[in-house]
VMD Tcl script that draws the C-alpha trace (Angstrom):
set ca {
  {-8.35 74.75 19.03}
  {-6.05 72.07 20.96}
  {-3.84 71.90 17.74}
  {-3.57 75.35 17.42}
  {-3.07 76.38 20.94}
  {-0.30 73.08 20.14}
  {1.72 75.18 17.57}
  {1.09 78.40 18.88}
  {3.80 76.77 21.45}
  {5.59 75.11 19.59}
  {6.57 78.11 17.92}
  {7.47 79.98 21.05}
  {9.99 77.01 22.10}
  {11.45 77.15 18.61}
  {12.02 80.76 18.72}
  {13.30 80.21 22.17}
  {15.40 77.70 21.35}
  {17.09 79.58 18.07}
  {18.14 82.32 20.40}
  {19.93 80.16 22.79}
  {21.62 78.48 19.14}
  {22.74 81.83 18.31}
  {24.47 82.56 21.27}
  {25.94 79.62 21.98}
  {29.61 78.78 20.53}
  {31.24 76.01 20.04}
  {34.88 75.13 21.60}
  {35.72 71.60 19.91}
  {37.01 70.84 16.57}
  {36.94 67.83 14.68}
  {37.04 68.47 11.18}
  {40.04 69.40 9.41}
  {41.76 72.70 10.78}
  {38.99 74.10 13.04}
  {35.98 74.02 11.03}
  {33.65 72.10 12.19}
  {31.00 70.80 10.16}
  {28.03 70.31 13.03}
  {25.25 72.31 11.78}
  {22.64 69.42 11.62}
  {21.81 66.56 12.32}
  {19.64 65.38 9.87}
  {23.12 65.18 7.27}
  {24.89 64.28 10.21}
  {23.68 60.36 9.52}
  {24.91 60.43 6.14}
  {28.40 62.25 6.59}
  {26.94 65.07 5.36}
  {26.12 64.05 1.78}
  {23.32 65.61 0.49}
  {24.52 69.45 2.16}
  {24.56 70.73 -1.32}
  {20.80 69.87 -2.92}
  {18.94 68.46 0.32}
  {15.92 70.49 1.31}
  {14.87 67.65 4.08}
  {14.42 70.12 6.39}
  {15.69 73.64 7.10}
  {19.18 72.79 8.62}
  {20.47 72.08 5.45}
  {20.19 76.00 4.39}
  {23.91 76.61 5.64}
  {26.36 74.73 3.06}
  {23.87 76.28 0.08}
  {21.59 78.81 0.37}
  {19.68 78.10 -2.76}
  {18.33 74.89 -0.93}
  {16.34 77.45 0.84}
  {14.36 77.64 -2.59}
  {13.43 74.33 -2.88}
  {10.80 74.57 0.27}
  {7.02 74.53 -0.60}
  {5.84 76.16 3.08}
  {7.85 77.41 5.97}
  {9.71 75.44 7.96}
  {11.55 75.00 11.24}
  {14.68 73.42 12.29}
  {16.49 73.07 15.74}
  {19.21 70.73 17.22}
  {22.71 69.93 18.52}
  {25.46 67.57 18.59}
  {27.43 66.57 21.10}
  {30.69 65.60 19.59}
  {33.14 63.40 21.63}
  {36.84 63.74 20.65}
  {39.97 61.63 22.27}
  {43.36 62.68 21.83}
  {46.57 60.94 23.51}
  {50.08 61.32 22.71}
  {52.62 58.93 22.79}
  {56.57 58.74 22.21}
  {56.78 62.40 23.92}
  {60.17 63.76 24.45}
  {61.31 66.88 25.13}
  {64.22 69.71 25.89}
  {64.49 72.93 27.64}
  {68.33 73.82 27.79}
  {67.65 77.21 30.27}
  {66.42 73.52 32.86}
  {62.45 74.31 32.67}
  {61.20 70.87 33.54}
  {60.13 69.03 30.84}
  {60.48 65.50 31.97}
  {57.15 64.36 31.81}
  {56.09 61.58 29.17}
  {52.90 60.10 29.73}
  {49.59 61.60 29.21}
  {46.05 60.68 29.43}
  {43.08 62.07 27.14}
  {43.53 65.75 26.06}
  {40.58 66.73 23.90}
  {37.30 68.09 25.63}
  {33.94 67.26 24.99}
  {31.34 69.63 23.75}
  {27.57 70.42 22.87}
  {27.34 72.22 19.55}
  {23.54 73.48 19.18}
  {22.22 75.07 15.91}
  {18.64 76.75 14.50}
  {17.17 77.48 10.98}
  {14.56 78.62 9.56}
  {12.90 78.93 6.55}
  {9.62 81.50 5.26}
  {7.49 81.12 2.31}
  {7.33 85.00 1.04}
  {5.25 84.60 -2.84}
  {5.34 81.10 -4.40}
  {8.63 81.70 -5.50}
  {10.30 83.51 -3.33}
  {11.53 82.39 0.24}
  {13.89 83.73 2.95}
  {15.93 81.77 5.10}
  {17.79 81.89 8.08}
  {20.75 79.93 9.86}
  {22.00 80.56 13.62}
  {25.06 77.84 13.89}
  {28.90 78.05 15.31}
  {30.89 76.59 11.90}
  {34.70 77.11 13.53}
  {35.45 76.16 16.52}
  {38.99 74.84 18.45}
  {40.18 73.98 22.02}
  {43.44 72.10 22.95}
  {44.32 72.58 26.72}
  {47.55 70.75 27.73}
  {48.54 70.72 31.82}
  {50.71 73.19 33.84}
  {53.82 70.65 33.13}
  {52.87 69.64 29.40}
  {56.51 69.06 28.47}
  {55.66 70.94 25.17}
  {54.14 73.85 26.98}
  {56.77 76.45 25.16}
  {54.67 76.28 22.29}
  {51.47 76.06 23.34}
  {48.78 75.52 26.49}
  {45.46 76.65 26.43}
  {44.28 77.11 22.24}
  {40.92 78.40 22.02}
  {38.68 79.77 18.57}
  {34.78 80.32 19.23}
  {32.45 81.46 16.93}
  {28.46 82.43 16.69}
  {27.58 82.68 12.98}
  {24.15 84.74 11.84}
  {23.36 83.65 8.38}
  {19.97 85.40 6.77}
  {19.66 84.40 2.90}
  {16.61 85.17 0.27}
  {16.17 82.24 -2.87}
  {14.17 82.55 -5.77}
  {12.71 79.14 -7.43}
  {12.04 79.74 -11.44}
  {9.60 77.54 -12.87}
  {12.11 75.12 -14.79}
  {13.04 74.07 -11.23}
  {16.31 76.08 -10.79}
  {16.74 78.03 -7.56}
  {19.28 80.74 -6.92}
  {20.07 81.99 -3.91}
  {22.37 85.03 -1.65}
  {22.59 85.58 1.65}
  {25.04 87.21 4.19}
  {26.87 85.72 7.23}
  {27.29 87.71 10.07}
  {29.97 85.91 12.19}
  {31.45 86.95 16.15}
  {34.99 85.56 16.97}
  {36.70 85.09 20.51}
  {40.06 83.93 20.29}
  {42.88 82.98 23.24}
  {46.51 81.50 22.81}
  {48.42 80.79 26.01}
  {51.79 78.81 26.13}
  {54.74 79.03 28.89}
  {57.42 81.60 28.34}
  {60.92 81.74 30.15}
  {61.63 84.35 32.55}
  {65.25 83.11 33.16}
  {67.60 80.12 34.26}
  {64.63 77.33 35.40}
  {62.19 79.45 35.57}
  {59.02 80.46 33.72}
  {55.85 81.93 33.59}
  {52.61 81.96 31.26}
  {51.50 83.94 28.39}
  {47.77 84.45 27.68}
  {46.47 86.34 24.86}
  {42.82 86.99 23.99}
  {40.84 88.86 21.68}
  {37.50 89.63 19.59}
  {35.61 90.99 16.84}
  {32.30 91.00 14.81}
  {32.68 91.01 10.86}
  {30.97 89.95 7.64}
  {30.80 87.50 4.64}
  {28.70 86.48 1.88}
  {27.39 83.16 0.23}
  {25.74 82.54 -2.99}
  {24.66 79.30 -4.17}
  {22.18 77.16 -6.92}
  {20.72 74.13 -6.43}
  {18.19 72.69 -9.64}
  {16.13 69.93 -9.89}
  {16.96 68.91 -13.57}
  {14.58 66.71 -14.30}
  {12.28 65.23 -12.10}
  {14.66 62.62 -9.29}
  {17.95 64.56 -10.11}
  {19.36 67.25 -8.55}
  {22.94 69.16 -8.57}
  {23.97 72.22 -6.24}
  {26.71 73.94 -6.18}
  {27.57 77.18 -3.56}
  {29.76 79.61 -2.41}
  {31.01 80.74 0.82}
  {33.17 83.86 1.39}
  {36.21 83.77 4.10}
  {35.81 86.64 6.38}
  {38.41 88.79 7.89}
  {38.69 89.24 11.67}
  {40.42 92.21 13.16}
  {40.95 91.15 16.85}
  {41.17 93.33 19.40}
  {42.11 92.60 23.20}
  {45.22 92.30 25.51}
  {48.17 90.13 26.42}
  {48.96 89.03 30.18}
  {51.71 87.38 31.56}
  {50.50 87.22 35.53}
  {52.97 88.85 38.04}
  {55.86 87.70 36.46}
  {58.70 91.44 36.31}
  {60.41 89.73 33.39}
  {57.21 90.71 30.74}
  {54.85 93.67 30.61}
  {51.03 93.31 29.96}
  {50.25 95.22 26.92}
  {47.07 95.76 24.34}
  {46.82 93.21 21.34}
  {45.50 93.02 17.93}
  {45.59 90.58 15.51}
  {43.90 89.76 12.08}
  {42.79 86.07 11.32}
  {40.27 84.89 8.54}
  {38.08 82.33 8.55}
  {38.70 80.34 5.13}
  {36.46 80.44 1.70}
  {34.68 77.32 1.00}
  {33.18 75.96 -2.29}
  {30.90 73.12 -2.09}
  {29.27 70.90 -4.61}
  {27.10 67.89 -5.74}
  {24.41 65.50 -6.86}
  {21.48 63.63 -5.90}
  {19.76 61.02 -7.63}
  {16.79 59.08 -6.70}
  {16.14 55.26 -7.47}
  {13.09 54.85 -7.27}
  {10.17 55.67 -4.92}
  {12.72 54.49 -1.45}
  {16.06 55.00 -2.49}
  {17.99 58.35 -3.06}
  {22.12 57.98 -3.59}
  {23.81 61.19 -2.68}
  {27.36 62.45 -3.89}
  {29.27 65.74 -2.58}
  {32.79 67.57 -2.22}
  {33.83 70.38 -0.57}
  {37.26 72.20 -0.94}
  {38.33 74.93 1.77}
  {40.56 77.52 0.98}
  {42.74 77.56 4.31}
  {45.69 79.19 2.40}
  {44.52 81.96 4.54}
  {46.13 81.05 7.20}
  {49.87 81.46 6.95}
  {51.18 83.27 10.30}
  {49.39 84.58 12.99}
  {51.04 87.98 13.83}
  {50.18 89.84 17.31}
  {50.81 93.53 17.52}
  {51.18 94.82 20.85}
  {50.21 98.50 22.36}
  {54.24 98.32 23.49}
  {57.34 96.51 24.33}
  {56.49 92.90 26.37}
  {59.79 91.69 27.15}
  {62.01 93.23 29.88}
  {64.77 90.72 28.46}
  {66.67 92.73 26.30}
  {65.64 93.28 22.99}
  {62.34 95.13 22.98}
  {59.56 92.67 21.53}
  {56.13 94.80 19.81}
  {55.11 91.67 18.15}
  {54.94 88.03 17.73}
  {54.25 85.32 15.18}
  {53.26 82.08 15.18}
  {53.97 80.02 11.09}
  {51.35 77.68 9.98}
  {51.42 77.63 6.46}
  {48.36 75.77 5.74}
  {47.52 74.62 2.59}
  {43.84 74.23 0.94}
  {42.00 70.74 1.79}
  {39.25 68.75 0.32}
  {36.35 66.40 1.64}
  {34.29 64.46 -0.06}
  {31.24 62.05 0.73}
  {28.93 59.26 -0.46}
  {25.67 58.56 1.19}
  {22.36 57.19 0.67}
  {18.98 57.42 2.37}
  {15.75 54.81 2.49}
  {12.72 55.82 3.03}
  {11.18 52.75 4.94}
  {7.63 53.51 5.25}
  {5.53 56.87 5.26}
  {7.30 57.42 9.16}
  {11.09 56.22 8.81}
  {13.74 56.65 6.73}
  {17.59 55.53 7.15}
  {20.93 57.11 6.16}
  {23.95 56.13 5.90}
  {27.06 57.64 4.40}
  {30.93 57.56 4.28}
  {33.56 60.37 3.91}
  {37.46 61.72 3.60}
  {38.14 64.53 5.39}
  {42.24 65.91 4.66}
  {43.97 67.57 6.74}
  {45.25 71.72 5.41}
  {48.31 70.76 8.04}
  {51.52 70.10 6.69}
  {53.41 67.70 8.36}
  {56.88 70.06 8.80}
  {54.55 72.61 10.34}
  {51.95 70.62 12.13}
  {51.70 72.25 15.96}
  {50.98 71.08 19.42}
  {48.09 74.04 19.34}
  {46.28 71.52 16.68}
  {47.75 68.10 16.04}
  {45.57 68.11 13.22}
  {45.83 64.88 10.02}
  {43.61 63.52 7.60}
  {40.30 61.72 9.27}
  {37.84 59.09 7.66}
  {33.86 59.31 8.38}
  {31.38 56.73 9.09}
  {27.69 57.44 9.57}
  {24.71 56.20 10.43}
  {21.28 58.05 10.62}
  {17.31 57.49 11.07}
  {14.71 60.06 11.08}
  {11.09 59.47 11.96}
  {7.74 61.50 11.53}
  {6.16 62.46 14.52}
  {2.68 63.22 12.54}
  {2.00 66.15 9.60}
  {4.34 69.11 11.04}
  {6.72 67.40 12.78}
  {10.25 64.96 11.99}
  {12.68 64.19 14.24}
  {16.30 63.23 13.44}
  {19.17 61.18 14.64}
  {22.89 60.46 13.06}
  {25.84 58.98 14.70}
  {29.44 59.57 13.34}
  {33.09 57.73 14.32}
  {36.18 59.17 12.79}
  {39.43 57.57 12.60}
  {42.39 59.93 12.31}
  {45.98 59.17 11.12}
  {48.10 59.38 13.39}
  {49.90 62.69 13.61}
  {53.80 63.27 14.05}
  {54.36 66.77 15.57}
  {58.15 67.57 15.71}
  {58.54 71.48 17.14}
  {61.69 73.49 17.85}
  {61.98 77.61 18.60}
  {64.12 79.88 18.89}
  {65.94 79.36 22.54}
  {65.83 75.83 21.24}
  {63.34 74.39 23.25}
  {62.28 71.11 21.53}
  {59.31 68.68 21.38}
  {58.39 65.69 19.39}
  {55.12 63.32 20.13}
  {52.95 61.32 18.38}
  {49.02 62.11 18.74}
  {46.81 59.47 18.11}
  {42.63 60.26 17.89}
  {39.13 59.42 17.61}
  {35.64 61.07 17.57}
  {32.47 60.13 18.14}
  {29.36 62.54 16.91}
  {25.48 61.99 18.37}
  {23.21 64.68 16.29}
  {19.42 65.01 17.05}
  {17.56 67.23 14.79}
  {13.55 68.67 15.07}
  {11.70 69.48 12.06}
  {8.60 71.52 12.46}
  {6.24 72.96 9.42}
  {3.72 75.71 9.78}
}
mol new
graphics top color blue
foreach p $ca { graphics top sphere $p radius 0.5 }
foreach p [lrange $ca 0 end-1] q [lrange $ca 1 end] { graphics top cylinder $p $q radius 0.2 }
display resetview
């Protein structure tokens, strides 16, 4: 009765805790662009290696949905990472011929840290057929410069959030192959502030925000080929955003508050791979992931009127990024100790979609290199816990900027992260 009334609880605080997952977003970004990649912890300690076959526990579901097929009784998964970027520029100069102010140089840490939680979960439906669920925040960006960032003209405050509902069904066939669908219901808020001139030394801010619900799809197999061996390979659709919300500009005469809209799409993503065990203790694990950020080209902002009381009347606006598509790949292992512990371990290459003629003070963004470390123990029958630790090293990152009242600004950005993941595991 005891262990009953135990679970009965257990499942209350897991459903408790996958609601706050699903409406929590994330404002950091680490990965290359904005995605970012913390949706468990358990592949955290192996640099995610493994996200295309593992069925560990439930939190894999989200990079493949067929892993969902793989599970012989429902599971439970909940957790969070709190991911610890640094950011600091150096060699910053700077010009403003209309005399804005934009001697300052020096500049302490700019990145912000954040807590990034997710929850999953997994239902045995027949003996082959299982539905699955993920409730995670997979893009995510904030850069937030000072008042007198001498490279405020083209950009301040740069904030994407997300909340990302992802309900899947897979279906094992007896050879060991499982397929797998699923949809991914995904809620964007977006602002973009920077400093605009109102006139000879003078200025004032620009703040535009705005948000929408829309949908995608993923698709996925992952097969156990022969017994110890198993490839996956999935699919994730970009989805299209139509953002709707307004653009302020404070008291300032010069400007005129309008309505905004804007259309932005989250990239497609195909990911792959391969496990192989050695053994009874030892498993190597082998996969790559390419992201389709070709998507993002320009950001255009249509406004419900004119802004500018300047001269020319201004209905829109356009920021150029001209991204390209970007690959990372990963190499990890994992030891199982003892009937309680087991040990990952894992390296990656993360590149950058930013070119360097078009990389932006909004995301300083260059090509990183993972190193992980993980452990996970076994609490008793129906319950794991997980740990993994990440440090990434980023190039440095040359951003050289210039618009079109020639305001200028050059810097170097040099930065570092450091990931702690803890993932629960519970089975019913």
């Amino acid at each position: 009765m005891t262990q009953m009334l135990s679970k009965a609880c257990l499942r209350a605080a897991v459903s408790g805790t996958a609601l706050l997952g699903s409406l929590a977003i994330a404002t950091t970004a680490h990965a290359s662009g904005y995605q970012l990649r913390e949706v468990s912890g358990t592949l955290q300690g192996s640099s995610f290696a493994g996200m295309s076959t593992s069925s560990a526990d439930a939190s894999t579901i989200f990079f493949n949905p067929a892993n969902i097929g793989q599970f012989d009784q429902s599971t439970y998964s909940v957790g969070g990472s709190l991911i610890m970027p640094k950011s600091t520029v150096r060699n910053a100069s700077a010009n403003a011929p209309l005399g804005q102010d934009v001697s300052r140089s020096d500049y302490g840490d700019m990145a912000q840290d954040a807590f990034v939680p997710n929850a999953h979960a997994v239902w045995k439906l027949t003996d082959n057929l299982n539905m699955g669920i993920s409730l995670t925040s997979p893009w995510g960006l904030v850069t937030d410069y000072e008042d007198d960032f001498a490279g405020r003209f083209f950009g301040t405050t740069s904030s994407i959030k997300t909340a990302n509902v992802k309900p899947a069904l897979a279906y094992r066939f007896d050879n060991g192959l499982a397929l797998g669908a699923g949809l991914q219901i995904q809620y964007m808020d977006a602002r973009l502030a920077r400093a605009v001139i109102t006139g000879a030394g003078t200025e004032a801010a620009s703040d535009v925000t705005g948000d929408d619900v829309a949908m995608g799809w993923s698709a996925g197999m992952n097969w156990e080929v022969v017994p110890g061996t198993r490839i996956g390979a999935s699919y994730t659709s970009d989805v299209t955003h139509h953002l709707r919300g307004d653009i302020k500009f404070g008291s300032t005469a010069a400007y005129n508050d309008q309505s905004a809209k804007a259309k932005v799409t989250t990239p497609e993503f195909v990911t792959f791979g391969i496990a192989q065990d050695l053994g009874e203790k030892w498993t190597i694990m082998a996969d790559a992931q390419w992201t389709n950020w070709t998507s993002l080209t320009n950001l255009t902002f249509n406004y419900g009127g004119n802004i500018s009381n300047l001269g020319t009347p201004v209905t829109s606006t356009s920021e150029y990024y001209n991204w390209s598509s970007a690959w990372f790949g990963t190499l990890g292992a994992r030891y199982q100790y003892d009937e309680n512990w087991a040990f990952t371990g894992g390296i990656a290459y993360d590149q950058t979609p930013v070119k360097t003629e078009h990389r932006s003070v909004r995301l300083p963004d260059s090509n990183r290199y993972w190193v992980s470390l993980g452990t996970s123990y076994k609490v008793n029958d129906w319950a794991d816990v997980s740990l993994g630790y990440t440090h990434i090293f980023a190039h440095e990152a040359h951003v050289n900027v210039r618009d079109s009242s020639n305001n200028t600004f050059s810097g170097d950005y040099d930065s570092k992260v450091d990931i702690i993941a803890l993932q629960a595991k519970f089975q019913f």
